[in-house]
N, C-alpha and C positions, 0 to 999 in steps of 0.2 A: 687753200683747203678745198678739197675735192668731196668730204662728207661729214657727217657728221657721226657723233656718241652712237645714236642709234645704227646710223649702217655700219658703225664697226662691230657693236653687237650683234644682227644678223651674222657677219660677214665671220666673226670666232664661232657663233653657235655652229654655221656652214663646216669653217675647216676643224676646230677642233672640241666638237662636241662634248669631250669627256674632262677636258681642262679645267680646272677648280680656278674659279677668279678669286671667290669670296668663302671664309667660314669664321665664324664666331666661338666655336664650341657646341653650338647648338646644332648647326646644318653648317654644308660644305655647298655652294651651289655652284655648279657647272655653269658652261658657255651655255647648251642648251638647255638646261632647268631655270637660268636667270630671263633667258629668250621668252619661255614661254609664262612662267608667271609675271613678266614685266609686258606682255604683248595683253595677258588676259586683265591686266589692270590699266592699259591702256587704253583697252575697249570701252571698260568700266568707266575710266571718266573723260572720252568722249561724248561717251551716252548722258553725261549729268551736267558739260560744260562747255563753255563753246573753245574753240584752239585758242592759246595764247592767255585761258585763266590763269590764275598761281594757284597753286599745290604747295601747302604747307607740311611741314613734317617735324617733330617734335619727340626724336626717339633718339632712343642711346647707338651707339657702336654696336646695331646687331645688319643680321644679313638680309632682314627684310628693308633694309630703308635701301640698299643697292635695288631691290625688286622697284619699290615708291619710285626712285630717282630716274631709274631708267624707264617707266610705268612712263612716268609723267612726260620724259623723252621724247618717246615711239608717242605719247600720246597728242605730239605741240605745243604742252603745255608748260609754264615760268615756275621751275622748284624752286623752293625759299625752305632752308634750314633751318631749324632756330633749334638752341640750347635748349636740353632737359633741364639746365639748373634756372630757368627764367621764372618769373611765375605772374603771378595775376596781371601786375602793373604793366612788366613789358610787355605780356602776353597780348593783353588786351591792342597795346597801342597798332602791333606789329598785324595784327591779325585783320584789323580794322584799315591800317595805312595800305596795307597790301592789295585790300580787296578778294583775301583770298578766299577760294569756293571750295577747299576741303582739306583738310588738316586731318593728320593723322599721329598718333598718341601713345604711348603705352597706356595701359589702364592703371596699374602701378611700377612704381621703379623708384630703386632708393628709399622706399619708404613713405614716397609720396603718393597722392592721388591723384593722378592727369586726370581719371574720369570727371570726379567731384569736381575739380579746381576747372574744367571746361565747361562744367556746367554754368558756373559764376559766370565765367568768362563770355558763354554765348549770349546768356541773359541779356548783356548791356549790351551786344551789337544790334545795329538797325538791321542789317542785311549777314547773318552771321552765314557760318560754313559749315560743311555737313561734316560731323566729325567722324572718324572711324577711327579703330579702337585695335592696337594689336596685344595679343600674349595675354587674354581676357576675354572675359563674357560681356555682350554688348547690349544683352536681350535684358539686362535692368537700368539703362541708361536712357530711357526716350525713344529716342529718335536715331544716338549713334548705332552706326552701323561696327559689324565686326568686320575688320580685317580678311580672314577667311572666305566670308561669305560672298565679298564684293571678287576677290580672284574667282570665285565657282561660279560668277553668272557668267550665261550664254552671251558671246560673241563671236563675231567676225565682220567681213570686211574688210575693207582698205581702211587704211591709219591715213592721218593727215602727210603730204609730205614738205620735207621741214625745207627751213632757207637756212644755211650757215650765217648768215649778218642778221639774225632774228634773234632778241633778246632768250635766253633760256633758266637762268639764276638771278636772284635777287637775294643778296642778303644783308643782312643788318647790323652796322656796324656804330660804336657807341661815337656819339658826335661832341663837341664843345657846347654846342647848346641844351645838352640837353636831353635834345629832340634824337633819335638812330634817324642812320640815315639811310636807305635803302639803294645799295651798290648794285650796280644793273649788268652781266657778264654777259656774252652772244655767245654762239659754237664756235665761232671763229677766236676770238681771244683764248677761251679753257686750251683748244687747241693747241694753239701757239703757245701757251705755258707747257706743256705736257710735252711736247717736242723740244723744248729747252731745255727740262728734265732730262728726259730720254740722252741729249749730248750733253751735259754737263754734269749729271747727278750718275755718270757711268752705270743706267739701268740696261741689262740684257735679258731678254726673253728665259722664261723661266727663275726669275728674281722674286724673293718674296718680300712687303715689306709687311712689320709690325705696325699697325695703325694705330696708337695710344690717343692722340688727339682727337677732342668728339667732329664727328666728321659731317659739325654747322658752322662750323669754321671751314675757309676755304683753302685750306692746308690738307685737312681730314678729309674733305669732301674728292680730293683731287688723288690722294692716296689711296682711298678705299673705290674707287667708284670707275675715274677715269684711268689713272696709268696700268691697271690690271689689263683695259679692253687696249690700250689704244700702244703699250706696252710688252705684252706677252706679261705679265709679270700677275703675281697673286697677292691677295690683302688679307691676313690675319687679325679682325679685330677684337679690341680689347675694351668691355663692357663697361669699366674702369680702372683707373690706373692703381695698377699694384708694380713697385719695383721687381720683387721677388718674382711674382709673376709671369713678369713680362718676361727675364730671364728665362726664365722653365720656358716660355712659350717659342723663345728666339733658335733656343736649344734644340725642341721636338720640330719645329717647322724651316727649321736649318732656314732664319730670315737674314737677309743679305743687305734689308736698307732701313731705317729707321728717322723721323725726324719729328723734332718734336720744341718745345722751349725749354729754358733753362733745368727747372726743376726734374723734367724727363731726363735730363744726361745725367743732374747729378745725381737723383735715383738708383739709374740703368748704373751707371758705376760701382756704386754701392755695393746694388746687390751683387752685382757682377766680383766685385772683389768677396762678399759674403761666403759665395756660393765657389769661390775657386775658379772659375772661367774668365775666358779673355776672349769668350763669345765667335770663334773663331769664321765664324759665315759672317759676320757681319762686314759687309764693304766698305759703308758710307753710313755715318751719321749725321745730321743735318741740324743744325742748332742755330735758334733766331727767335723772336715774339717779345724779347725782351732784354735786358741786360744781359750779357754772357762774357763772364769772367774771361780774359785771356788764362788764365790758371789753369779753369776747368778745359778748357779745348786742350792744353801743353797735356795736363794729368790724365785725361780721357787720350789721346792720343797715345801717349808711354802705354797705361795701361790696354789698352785694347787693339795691340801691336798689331794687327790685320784691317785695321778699320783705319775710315780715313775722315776723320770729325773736322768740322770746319763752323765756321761762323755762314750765315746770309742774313740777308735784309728784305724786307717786303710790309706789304699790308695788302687787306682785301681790294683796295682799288686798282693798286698792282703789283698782284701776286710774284711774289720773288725774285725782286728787283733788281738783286746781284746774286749769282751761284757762287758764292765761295768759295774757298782756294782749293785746291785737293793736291794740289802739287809740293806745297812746303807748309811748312808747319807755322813759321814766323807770320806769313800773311794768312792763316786760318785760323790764328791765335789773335793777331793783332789788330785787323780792320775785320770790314763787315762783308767782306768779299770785291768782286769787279761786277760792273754790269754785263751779263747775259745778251738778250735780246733787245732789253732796253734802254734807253738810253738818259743818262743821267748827267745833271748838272746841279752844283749847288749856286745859290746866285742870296748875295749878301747872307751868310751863311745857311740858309734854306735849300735843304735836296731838295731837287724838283726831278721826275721822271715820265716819261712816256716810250708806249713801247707797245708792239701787238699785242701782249697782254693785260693792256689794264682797261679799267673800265669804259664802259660806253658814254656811263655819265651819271648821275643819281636818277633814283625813281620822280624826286620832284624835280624839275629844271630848276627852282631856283638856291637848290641848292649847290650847282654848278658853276651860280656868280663870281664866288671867289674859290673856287677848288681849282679852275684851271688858270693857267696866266694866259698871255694875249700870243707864243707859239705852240700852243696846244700840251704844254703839260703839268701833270698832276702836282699839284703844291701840296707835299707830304703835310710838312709843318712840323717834319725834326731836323733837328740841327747837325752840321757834318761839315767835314771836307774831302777831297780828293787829293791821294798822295801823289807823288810825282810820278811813280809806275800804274795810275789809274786805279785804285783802289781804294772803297771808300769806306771813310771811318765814321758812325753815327757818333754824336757827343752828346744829344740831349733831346729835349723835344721843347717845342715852342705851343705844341697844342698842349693842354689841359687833359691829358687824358693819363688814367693808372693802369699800368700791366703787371697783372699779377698773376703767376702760374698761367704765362698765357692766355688770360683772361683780360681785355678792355674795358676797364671803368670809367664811365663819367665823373667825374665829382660836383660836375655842376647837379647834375642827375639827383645824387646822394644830396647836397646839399640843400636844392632844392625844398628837398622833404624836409630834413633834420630840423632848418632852420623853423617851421612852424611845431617845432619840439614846444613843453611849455617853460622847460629849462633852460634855454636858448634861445641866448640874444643873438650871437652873430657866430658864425661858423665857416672853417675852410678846410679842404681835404685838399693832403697831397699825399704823393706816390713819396716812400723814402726807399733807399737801395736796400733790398734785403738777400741773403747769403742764398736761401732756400725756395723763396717764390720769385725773386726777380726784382720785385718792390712790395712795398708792406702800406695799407690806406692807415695815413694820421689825421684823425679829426682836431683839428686846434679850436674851441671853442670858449667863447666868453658867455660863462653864466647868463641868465637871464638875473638867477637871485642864488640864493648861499649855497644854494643846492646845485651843481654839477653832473651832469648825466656820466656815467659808466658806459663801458661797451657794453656790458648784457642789457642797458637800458637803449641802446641805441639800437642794436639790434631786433630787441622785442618790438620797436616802432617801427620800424621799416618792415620787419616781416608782416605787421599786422597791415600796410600798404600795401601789403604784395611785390615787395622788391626781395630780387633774388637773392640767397646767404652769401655768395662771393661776394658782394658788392657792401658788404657794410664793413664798416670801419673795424680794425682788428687794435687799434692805439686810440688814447683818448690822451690830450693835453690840453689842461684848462690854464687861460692867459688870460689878463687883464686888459687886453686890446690888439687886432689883428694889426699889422703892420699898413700901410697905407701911404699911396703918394700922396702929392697935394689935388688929386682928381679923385681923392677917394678910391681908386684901385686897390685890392688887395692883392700885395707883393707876396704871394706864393714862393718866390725863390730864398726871399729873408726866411719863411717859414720851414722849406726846406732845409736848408744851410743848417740851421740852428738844431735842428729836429736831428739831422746827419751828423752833426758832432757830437750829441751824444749817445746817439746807440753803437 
């Protein structure tokens, strides 16, 4: 790699000034309109940090976080993404682990308050971060600054210039313990995925995609932000996910690529059959993050006889593991694709992967210990094989973790808390297979006494901790005792199995 994110943005604002990377519905922003508010917010927080701070960011699917992302680029500074659905609990740990020096927010969204809830949040840091504030008034918060106001200060000068093998992303991904873990990406690895893209996901210059997934995932992030610049191609995002919607949207901006998890296709289909269309721009649909029916790929396929939907695999440590089939239907239905760039092996039944795209290494070194093996690659910790034509089939996962609508759940996380419930003696969450989100969280719990917590009792706990609403249990099953070897482990797969035979 010869440059980075930012010289490709120079290098489009140069040749094609008038070009639309990014719009929301709100604003449409050019090469050059993205150039210069992302240069004038570069200025902005070099003057407030030194190169190589984190820059936090905390906004939905609109076209000012393309400004933040690339701001923070041109500026040398580590962007870190996180979820609008997060709230106190996470907020605080990520905010704190990171170290970062300014965060940016909507003032409301969804009905919530990022202002208020930032407020809580800075209170308990030692060293907290300057918060600034978009698509609101900042002038009754303290201290946060407005959005606005930080683009319209004076600058210039020379920006830092960058190294390709220098850390640029950090994001946060739900661990077994517990604890996220913060996944460290360089300009060189985004790179190398984005160019695997480009030959495998059959992107040509002037391609649009619909961006549905929020883009602090690093699916969304690479969608909206990098294959626009690095691509020729345009990103339509989407504030939140509506089927119907998205349809009308795919329709008026004739989008040619879309990717997303389970729930995204079987939506998109939906409506797509609702609405009479077979969405005829669409090229490639991309389907991964979680369970995916072979069914859904065969029937999404028939029906959107132009498009070309397949299965892959990845995670944020290494982003899109296998490109999936685009050639026949049988291996786009059946396995989870072939490996791309990187290079995969399962070894006693554990995929294990390495490849110029995956991570550099966690934010803490020791959580490194056992993430890589002793030839340098990443230990997923799902379970798979490789068929005889090279193509690999996921079967399960060995980590602890729920995917649900594309979302990563802890359950030790959730447990955690539950268990100092006052109704609850002993507690275990798992992921069960569900038709619509991918997996559905079951809490199997043993009373503490006659009394049995409900989901709206479990819920009202957890939110009143600050844990996010996707993350709490949507099933409640009270048992007389978890299952258990003789090391006292609780056997999650007996709890499964059981839980799976009868829904």
């Amino acid at each position: 790699m010869t440059g980075t994110l930012a010289d490709a943005l120079r290098d489009a604002a140069a040749a094609t000034p008038e070009r639309v990377l990014v719009r929301d519905g709100v604003a449409d922003l050019t090469c050059r309109e993205l150039l210069d508010r992302s240069t004038a917010l570069a200025h902005a927080l070099v003057r407030r940090m030194p190169v190589g701070s984190v820059v936090s960011f905390m906004v939905p699917n609109w076209h000012e976080a393309a400004v933040i992302y690339l701001g923070a680029t041109l500026a040398g500074m580590v962007v870190n993404p996180i979820l609008p659905s997060l709230r106190d609990h996470e907020l605080s740990f990520i905010l704190s682990d990171a170290g970062t020096r300014a965060v940016f927010i909507p003032q409301t969204f969804g009905g919530h308050e990022y202002a208020t809830m930032l407020h809580r949040v800075v209170a308990t840091l030692p060293d907290p971060p300057e918060v600034v504030v978009l698509r609101g008034d900042a002038s009754g918060h303290g201290d946060f600054t407005a959005f606005t106001d930080l683009l319209a200060e004076p600058g210039d000068g020379p920006l830092p210039s960058l190294d390709p093998a220098a850390t640029r992303m950090v994001l946060y991904t739900s661990g077994t313990t517990g604890r996220p873990k913060g996944v460290l990406h360089k300009h060189e690895s985004l790179h190398a995925l984005i160019m695997q893209l480009g030959r495998y996901w059959r992107i040509d210059p002037g391609d649009t995609f619909l961006v549905a997934s929020p883009i602090a995932h690093i699916g969304g992030s690479i969608y909206a932000f990098e294959i626009p610049l690095l691509l020729g191609a345009q990103a339509v995002l989407m504030e939140r996910w509506d089927a119907d919607a998205a349809v009308s949207l795919m329709l008026e901006h004739r989008c040619t690529h879309m990717a997303g998890a389970t729930p995204f296709l079987e939506g998109l289909l939906a409506a797509a059959q609702r609405s009479g269309t077979r969405l005829p721009d669409l090229k490639v649909f991309i389907c991964g993050g979680a369970s995916v029916p072979p069914s859904l790929i065969r029937r999404a396929a028939e029906y959107l006889d132009d498009a070309l939907v397949t299965r892959v695999y990845g995670s944020t440590e290494v982003p899109v593991t296998t490109v999936g089939s685009l050639d026949d239907i049988d291996h786009a239905a059946d396995t989870d694709g072939r490996p791309g760039i990187a290079d995969v092996v399962v070894v006693d039944g554990e995929i294990r992967a390495r490849g110029p795209q995956m991570l550099t290494g966690y934010l803490h070194p020791e959580d490194d210990l056992d993430a890589f093996d002793e030839a340098g690659y990443f230990r997923t910790g799902d379970l798979g094989h490789l068929t005889d034509d090279g193509y690999l089939v996921v079967t399960g996962r060995a980590k602890d973790i729920i995917i649900r609508n594309g979302e990563n759940i802890s359950p030790k996380e959730v447990e955690d808390i539950l268990v100092t419930h006052p109704h609850i003696a002993e507690i275990a969450v798992v992921g069960i297979p569900d038709r619509r989100t991918g997996e559905r969280a079951c809490a199997a719990i043993v009373a503490a006494d006659s009394v049995g917590p409900d989901v709206a009792e479990l819920k009202e706990f957890l939110v009143a901790r600050g844990v996010a609403k996707f993350k709490v249990p949507e099933q409640v099953v009270l048992v007389d005792a978890l299952p258990k070897n003789d090391a006292g482990k609780v056997l999650k797969h007996r709890i499964r199995a059981e839980l799976s035979k009868e829904s």
